[in-house]
C-alpha positions as CSV (number, residue, x, y, z in Angstrom):
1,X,3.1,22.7,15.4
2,X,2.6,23.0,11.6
3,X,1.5,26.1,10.6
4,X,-0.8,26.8,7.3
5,X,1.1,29.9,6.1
6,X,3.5,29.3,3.4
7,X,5.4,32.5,4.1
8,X,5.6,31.9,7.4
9,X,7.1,28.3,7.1
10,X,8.9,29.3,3.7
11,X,11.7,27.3,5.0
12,X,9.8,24.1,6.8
13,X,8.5,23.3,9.6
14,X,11.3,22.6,11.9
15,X,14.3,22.4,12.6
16,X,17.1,20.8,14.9
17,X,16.7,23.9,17.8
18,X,13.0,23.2,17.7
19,X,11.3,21.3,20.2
20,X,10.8,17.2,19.5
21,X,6.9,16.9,19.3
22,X,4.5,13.8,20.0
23,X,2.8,12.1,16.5
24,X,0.4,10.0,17.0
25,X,0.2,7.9,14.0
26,X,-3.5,6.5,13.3
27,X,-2.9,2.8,11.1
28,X,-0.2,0.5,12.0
29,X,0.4,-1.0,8.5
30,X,2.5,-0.2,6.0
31,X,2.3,3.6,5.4
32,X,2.0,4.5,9.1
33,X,5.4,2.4,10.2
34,X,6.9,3.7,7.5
35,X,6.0,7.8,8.8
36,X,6.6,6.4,12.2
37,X,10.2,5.5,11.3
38,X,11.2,8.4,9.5
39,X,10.1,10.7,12.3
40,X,11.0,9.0,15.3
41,X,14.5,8.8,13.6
42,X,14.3,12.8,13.9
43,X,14.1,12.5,17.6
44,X,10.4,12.5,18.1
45,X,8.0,10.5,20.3
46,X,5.6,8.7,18.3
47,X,2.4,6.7,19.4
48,X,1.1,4.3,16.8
49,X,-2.5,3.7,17.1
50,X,-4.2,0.4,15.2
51,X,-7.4,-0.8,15.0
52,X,-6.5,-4.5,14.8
53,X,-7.6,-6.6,18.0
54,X,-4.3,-8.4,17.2
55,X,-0.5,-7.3,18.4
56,X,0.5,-8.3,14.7
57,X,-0.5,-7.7,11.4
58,X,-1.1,-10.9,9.6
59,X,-1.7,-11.9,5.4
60,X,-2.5,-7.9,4.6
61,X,-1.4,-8.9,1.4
62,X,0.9,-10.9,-0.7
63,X,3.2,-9.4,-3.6
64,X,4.6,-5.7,-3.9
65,X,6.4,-4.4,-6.7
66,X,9.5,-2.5,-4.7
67,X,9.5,0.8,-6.7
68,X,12.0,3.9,-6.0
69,X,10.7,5.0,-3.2
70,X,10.4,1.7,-1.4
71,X,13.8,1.3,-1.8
72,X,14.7,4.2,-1.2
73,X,13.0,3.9,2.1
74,X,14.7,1.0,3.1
75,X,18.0,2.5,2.1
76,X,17.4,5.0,4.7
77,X,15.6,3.5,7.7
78,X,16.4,-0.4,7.2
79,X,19.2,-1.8,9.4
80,X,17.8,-5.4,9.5
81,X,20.8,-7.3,7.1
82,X,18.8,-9.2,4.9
83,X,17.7,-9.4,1.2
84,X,14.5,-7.0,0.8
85,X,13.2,-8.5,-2.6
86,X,13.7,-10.8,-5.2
87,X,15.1,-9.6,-8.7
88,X,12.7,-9.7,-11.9
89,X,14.9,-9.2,-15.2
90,X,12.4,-8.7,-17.3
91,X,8.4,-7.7,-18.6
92,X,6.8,-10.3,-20.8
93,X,3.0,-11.0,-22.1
94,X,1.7,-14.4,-23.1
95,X,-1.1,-15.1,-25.9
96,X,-4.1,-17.1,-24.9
97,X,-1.8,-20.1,-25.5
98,X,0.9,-19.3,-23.3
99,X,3.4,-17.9,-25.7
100,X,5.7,-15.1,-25.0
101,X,4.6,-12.5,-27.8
102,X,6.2,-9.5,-26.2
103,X,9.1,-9.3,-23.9
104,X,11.7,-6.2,-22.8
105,X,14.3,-6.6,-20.5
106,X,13.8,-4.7,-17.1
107,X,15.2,-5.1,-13.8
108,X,12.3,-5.2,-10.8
109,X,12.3,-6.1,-7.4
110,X,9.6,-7.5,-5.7
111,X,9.4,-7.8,-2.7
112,X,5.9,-9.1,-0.3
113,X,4.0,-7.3,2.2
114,X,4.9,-9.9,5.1
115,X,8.1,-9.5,4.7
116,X,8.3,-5.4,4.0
117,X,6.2,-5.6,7.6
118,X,8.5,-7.5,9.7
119,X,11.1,-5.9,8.5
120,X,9.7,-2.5,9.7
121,X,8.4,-3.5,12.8
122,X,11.8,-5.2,13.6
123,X,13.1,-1.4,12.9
124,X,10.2,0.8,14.5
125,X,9.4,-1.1,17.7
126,X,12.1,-4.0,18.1
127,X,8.9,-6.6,17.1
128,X,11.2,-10.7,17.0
129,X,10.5,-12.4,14.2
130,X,11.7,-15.1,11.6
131,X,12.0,-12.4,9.2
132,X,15.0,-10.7,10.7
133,X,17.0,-10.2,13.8
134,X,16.3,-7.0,15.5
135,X,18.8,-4.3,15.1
136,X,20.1,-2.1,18.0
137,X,18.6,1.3,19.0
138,X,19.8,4.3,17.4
139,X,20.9,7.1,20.0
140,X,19.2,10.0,19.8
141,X,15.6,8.5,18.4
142,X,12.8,9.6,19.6
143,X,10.3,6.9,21.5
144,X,8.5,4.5,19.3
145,X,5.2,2.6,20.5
146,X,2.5,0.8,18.9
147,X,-0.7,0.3,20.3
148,X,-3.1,-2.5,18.8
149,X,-7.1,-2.8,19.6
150,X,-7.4,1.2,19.3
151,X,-10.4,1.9,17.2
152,X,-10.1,5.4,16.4
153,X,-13.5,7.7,17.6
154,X,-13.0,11.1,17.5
155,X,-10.2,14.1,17.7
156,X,-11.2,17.4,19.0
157,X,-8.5,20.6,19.0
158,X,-7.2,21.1,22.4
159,X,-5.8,25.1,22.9
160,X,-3.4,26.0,25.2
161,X,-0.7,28.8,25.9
162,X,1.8,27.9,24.4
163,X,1.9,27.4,20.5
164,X,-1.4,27.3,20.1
165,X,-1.9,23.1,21.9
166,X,-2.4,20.0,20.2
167,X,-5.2,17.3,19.7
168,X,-7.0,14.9,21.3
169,X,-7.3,11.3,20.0
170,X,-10.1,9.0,20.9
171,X,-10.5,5.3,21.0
172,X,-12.0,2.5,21.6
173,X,-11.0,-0.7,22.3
174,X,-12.9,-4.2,21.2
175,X,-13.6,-5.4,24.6
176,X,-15.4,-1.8,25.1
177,X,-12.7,0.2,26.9
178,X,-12.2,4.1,25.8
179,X,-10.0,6.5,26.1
180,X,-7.7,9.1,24.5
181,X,-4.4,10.3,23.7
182,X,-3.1,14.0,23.2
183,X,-1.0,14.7,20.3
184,X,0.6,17.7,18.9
185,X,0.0,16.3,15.3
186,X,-2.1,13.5,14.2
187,X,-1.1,11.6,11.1
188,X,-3.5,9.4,8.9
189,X,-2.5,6.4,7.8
190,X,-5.5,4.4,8.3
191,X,-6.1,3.6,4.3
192,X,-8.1,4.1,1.7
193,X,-11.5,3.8,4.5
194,X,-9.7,6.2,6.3
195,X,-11.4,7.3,9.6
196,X,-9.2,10.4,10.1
197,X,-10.4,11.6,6.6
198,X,-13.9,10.7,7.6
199,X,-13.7,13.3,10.7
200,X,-11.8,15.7,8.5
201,X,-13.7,16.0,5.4
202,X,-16.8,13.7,5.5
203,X,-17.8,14.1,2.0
204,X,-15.2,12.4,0.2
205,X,-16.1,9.0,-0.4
206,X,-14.7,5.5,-1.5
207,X,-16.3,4.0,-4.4
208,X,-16.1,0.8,-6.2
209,X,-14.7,0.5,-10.0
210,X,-16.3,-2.1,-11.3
211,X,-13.9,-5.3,-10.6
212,X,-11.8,-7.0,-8.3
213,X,-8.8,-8.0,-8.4
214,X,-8.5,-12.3,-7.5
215,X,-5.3,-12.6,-5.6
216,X,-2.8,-15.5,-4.1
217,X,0.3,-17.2,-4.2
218,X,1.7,-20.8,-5.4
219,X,5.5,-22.2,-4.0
220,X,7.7,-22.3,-7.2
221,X,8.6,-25.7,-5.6
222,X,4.6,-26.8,-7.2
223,X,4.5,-25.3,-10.2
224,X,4.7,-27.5,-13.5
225,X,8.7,-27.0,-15.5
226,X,7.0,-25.1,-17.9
227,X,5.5,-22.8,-15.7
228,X,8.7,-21.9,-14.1
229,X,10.6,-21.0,-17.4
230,X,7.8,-19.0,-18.4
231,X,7.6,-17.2,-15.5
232,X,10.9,-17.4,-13.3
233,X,12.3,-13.8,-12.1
234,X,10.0,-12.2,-14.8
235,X,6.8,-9.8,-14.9
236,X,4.3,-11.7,-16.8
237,X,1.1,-10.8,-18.0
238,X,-2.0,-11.1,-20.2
239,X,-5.1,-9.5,-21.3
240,X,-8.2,-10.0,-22.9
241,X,-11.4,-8.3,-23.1
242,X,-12.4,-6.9,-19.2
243,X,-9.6,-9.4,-17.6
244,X,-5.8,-8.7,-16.8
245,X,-3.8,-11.3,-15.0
246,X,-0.2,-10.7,-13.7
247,X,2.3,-13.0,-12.0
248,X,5.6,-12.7,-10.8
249,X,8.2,-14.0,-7.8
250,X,8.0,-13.0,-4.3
251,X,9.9,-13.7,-0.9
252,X,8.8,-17.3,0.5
253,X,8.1,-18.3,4.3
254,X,9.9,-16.6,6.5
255,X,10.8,-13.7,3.6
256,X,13.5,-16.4,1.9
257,X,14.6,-15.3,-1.1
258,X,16.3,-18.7,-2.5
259,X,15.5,-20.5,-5.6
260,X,12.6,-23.0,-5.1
261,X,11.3,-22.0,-1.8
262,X,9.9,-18.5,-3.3
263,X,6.1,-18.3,-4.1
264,X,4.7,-17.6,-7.2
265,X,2.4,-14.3,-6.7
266,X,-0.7,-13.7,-9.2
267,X,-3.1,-11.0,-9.3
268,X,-6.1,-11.6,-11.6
269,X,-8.7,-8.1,-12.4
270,X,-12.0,-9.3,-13.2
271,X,-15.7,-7.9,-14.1
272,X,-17.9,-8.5,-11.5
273,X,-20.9,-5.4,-12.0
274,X,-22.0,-3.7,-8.7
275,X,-25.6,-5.1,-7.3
276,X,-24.7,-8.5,-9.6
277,X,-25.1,-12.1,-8.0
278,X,-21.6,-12.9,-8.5
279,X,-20.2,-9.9,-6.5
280,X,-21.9,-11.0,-3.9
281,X,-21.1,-14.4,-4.2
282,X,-17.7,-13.7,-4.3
283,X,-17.7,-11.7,-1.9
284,X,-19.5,-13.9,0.8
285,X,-17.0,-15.9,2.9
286,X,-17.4,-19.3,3.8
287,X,-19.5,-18.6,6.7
288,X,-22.2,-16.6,5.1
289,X,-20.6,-13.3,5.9
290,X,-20.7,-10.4,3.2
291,X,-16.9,-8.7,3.0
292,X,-17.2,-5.2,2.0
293,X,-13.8,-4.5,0.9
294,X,-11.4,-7.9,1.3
295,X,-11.9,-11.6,1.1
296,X,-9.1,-12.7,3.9
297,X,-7.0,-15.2,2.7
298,X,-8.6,-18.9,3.1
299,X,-11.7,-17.8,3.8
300,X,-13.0,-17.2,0.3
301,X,-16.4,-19.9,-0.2
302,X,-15.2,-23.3,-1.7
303,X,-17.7,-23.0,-4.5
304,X,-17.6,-19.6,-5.3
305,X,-13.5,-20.2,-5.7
306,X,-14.3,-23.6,-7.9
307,X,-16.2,-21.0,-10.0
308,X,-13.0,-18.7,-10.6
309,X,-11.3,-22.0,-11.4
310,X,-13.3,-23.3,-14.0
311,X,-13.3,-19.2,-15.6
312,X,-9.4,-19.2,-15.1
313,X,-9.3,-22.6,-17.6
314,X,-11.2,-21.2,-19.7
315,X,-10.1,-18.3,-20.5
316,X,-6.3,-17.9,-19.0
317,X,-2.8,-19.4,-20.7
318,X,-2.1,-22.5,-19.4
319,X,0.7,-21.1,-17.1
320,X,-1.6,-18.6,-15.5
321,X,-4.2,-20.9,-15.1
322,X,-2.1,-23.5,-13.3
323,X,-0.9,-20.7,-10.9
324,X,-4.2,-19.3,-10.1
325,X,-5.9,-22.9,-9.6
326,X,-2.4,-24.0,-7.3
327,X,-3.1,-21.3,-4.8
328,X,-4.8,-22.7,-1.3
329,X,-5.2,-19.4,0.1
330,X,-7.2,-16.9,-2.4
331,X,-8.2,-13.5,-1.9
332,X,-10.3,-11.0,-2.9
333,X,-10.2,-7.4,-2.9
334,X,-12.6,-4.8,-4.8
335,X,-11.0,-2.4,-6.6
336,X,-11.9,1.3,-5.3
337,X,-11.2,5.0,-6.2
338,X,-11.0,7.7,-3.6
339,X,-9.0,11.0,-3.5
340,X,-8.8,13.2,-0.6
341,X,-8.8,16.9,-1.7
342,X,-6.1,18.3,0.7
343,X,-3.8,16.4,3.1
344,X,-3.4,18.7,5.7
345,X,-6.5,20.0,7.9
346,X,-6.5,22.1,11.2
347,X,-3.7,24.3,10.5
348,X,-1.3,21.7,10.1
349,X,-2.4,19.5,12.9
350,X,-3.5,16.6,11.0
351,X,-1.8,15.2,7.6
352,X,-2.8,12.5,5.8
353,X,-0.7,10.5,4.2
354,X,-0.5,7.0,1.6
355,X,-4.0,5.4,0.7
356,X,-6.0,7.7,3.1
357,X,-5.2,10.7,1.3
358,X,-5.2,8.9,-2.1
359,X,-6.4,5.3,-2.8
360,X,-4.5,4.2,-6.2
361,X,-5.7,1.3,-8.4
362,X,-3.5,-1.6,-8.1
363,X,-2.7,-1.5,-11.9
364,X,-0.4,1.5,-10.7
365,X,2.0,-0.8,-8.5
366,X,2.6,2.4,-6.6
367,X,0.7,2.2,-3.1
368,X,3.4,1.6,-1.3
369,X,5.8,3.9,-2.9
370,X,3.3,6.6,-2.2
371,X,3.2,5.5,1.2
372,X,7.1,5.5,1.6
373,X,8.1,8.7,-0.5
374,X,5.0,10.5,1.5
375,X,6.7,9.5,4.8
376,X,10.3,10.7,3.7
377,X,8.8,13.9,1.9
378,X,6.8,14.7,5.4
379,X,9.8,13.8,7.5
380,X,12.0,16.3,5.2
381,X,9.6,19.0,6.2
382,X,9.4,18.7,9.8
383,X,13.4,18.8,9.9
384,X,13.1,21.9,7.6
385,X,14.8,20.3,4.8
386,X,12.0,21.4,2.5
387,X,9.6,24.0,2.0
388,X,5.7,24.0,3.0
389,X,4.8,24.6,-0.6
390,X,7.4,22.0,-2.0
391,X,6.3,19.4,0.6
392,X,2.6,20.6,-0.8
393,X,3.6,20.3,-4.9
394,X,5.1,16.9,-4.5
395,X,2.9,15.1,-2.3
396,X,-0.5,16.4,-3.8
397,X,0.7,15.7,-7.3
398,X,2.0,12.4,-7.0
399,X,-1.2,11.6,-5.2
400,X,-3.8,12.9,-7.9
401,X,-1.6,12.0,-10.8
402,X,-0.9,8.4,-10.1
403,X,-4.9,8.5,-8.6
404,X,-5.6,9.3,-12.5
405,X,-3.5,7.0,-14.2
406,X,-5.0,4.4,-12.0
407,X,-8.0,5.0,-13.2
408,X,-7.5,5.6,-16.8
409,X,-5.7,2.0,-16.7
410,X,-8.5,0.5,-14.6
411,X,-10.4,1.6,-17.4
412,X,-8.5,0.3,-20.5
413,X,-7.8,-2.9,-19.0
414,X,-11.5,-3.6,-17.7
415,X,-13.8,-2.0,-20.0
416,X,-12.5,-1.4,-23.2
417,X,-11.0,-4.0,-26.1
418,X,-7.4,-2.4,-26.7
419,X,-4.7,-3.9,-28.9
420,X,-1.6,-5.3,-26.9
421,X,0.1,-2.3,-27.8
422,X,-2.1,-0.2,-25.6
423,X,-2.0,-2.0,-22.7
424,X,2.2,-2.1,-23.0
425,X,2.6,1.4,-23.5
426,X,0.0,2.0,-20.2
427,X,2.3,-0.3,-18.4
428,X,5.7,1.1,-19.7
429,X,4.2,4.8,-18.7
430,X,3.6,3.3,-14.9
431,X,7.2,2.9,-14.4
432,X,8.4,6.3,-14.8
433,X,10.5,6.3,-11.6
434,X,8.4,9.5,-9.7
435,X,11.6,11.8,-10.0
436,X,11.2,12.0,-13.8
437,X,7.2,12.6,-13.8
438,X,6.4,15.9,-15.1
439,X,2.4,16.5,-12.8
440,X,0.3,19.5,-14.5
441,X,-1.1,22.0,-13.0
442,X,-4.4,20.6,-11.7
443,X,-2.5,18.1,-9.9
444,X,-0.6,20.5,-7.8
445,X,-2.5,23.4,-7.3
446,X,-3.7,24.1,-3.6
C-alpha cells in the first residue's frame, strides 16, 4: 500500500520484490484505461469500474490534439499497428473574411477520441473492433477487467493484519443490483464530476465559466475546395469579441487516416450567461430534457441548432461557417473549472488522477495529456522508479498550472477584446511541451 510518508517511501512505492496489488480503477474512459494499462503492464490485477449501462463507450467526443504525453503513451503501451493521428503542419488565423493573416509552421497530430479509445481497449482488455486488430497478451501482465453498469456508491477503509488492508468499493448497477469490490488502492478517474473526489473531499466543486464550447465534425469529402485549402492538415482559428472557433483534421470512420475520408473537427466557444434563456435552450435536448454538463451528439433541439447556424453566418469566415453548419451531429458541452486540492487521500489508498483531480479548459488542448502523463508518472512510482515527492511535484503542478492557464485563456478569449497578438502568444505559450514548463511554487507545494 502507498504510504503518506515521504521519508519512508523516499525511493517509491514499490518495487519488483514487492507484492502485485489489486487497483480498482473507478471511470472507464480515457484516463482510467490509460492508468489501467500502465499498471497492469507492471504485473498487477486491475478492476475497471464504469458507470455507463453500455459495454462500450460511444461519441465521448470528437477531436484531440495528440500532445507529448499522449504519444508518449502510446509509444509505451500501444501494440495495435496502425496510424494514431493525422499530421497538422501548421497554425494559422483567418480574418472575418476568411483570409489567412497569421500563419507559423508547426507539426501537430491529432488524433480523435474514438479512435484513441478503441485503440486502448483493444490493448487493456482485448475489446474487437474496426479500429484495430487485437494484439497478443504480454506475459507477465497482470489481469485486466472492465466492468460497465457500476455506479460507484461508497468506499469505506477495510483494516486488516497485514499492511494495514485495503478498501471497499461500492456500486450499483442500473437495473438496481449492489454490491462491492475490495481493493488495495482505488484510483479516480471518473472526470471532472468526479464521485471518488466527492467522497474524498466533498467541498470542492465544479463550476461553470461562462460559455460552452459548440462542437462537431464534417467529412473533408463535403466540404467546399476552398474550405479544404484553407484548412487541410492545418490548425485554424479565429476570434472576435467573446467567440473563439478552431478547426482542424481528425481520423474518419473507422479511425482512417487517408485523404478525403478524414472529418473535419470544429470547436466553437461561445457566451451563453448562467440563469440566461439561451443556456437553457441550448442546453435542452430534443426531447425536452435539460443536460447539465453535455449535449450528446444528434440530440441537440433542431431549432435551438438553426439558431447557432444563423449566429455562425453571421459572424464566422466563410470557411468556418460552412464547417460548423455541414456538421449533422452537434454537441454541446459547458465549459467548467474545478481543482482538487490534493490527489492522494487515505494514506495513499486513493489517487486521483486526469480531470477528477483537475478539470482543464479545453482552450489548454491538454486533458488527455494530463490524463496520460498522470498514468505513466503514477505507474513510475509504484515500480519505485520515482520518488513520493517527485511523483507529488510533477503531478500537482502540471495539474494547477495548466488548471490556471486554462482559465486565464478562457478568460482572454471569452470576456475581454484582445488584439490578435494576444490570443497568438496565449496559444504559442499552450504548447510548451510539459518537460520544458518551469511551475512556481504555489503549484507544487503540498
Amino acid at each position: 500500500m502507498v504510504l503518506s510518508s515521504t521519508e519512508e517511501q523516499k525511493e517509491g512505492q514499490h518495487d519488483s520484490s514487492k507484492k502485485k496489488l489489486h487497483f480498482v480503477i473507478v471511470g472507464g474512459s480515457l484516463g482510467g484505461l490509460a492508468t489501467g494499462l500502465a499498471l497492469k503492464a507492471l504485473g498487477h490485477n486491475i478492476t475497471i469500474l464504469e458507470r455507463n449501462p453500455k459495454p462500450l463507450l460511444q461519441d465521448q467526443g470528437a477531436g484531440i490534439v495528440a500532445g507529448g504525453d499522449t504519444l508518449e503513451f502510446f509509444k509505451r503501451y500501444n501494440r495495435c499497428n496502425r496510424p494514431l493521428a493525422v499530421n497538422s503542419y501548421a497554425r494559422q488565423y483567418l480574418d472575418r473574411e476568411g483570409n489567412i493573416v497569421h500563419k507559423e509552421e508547426m507539426l501537430q497530430n491529432m488524433t480523435s477520441w474514438d479512435l484513441t479509445y478503441n485503440l486502448m481497449r483493444a490493448n487493456y482488455d482485448g475489446v474487437e473492433s474496426p479500429y484495430c486488430e487485437v494484439p497478443d497478451p504480454v506475459p507477465g501482465d497482470g489481469k485486466a477487467v472492465h466492468i460497465h453498469d457500476r455506479n460507484v456508491t461508497d468506499i469505506k477503509e477495510e483494516l486488516s493484519s497485514d499492511e494495514g488492508g485495503g478498501v471497499r468499493v461500492f456500486w450499483k448497477s442500473s437495473q438496481g443490483d449492489e454490491g462491492s469490490i475490495l481493493a488495495d488502492i482505488i484510483v479516480g478517474a471518473d472526470g471532472p464530476s468526479s464521485t471518488i473526489r466527492k467522497l474524498v473531499q466533498p467541498n470542492v466543486e465544479r463550476k461553470y465559466a461562462g460559455y460552452c464550447a459548440l462542437r462537431g465534425t464534417m467529412p473533408e469529402e463535403q466540404a467546399s475546395e476552398e474550405t479544404r485549402k484553407t484548412c487541410s492538415e492545418r490548425f485554424t482559428f479565429f476570434h472576435c469579441p467573446g467567440v473563439q472557433i478552431l478547426t482542424y483534421l481528425i481520423p474518419g470512420k473507422d479511425g482512417t487516416v487517408e485523404p478525403g475520408k478524414r472529418l473535419l473537427n470544429f470547436v466553437y466557444y461561445t457566451n451563453f450567461p448562467e440563469g440566461s434563456d439561451e443556456l437553457e435552450e441550448i442546453m435542452t435536448d430534443q426531447n425536452g430534457r435539460r443536460r447539465p454538463i453535455t449535449m450528446p451528439p444528434g440530440m441537440t433541439d433542431p431549432q435551438a441548432w438553426e439558431k447557432q447556424r444563423k449566429l455562425a453566418r453571421e459572424r464566422l469566415p466563410p470557411q468556418f461557417a460552412e464547417i460548423v453548419c455541414g456538421t449533422n451531429k452537434p454537441f454541446v458541452q459547458v465549459v467548467t473549472d474545478v481543482l482538487s486540492l490534493e490527489h492522494e487521500y487515505w494514506g495513499g489508498k486513493i489517487v486521483l488522477i486526469g480531470d477528477a483531480l483537475a478539470g482543464f479548459r479545453p482552450h489548454t488542448v491538454a486533458s488527455t495529456s494530463q490524463a496520460a502523463f498522470d498514468a505513466m508518472i503514477f505507474a513510475d512510482y509504484v515500480d519505485g522508479k520515482v520518488s513520493r515527492e517527485e511523483w507529488k511535484k510533477q503531478t500537482l503542478g502540471f495539474a494547477r498550472y495548466i488548471q490556471k492557464r486554462g482559465v486565464d485563456m478562457g478568460k482572454h478569449s471569452q470576456h475581454m477584446d484582445l488584439p490578435l497578438e494576444d490570443h497568438i502568444h496565449d496559444r504559442n505559450v499552450a504548447s510548451t511541451p510539459r518537460q520544458e514548463e518551469v511551475y512556481p511554487e504555489w503549484a507544487t507545494a503540498f
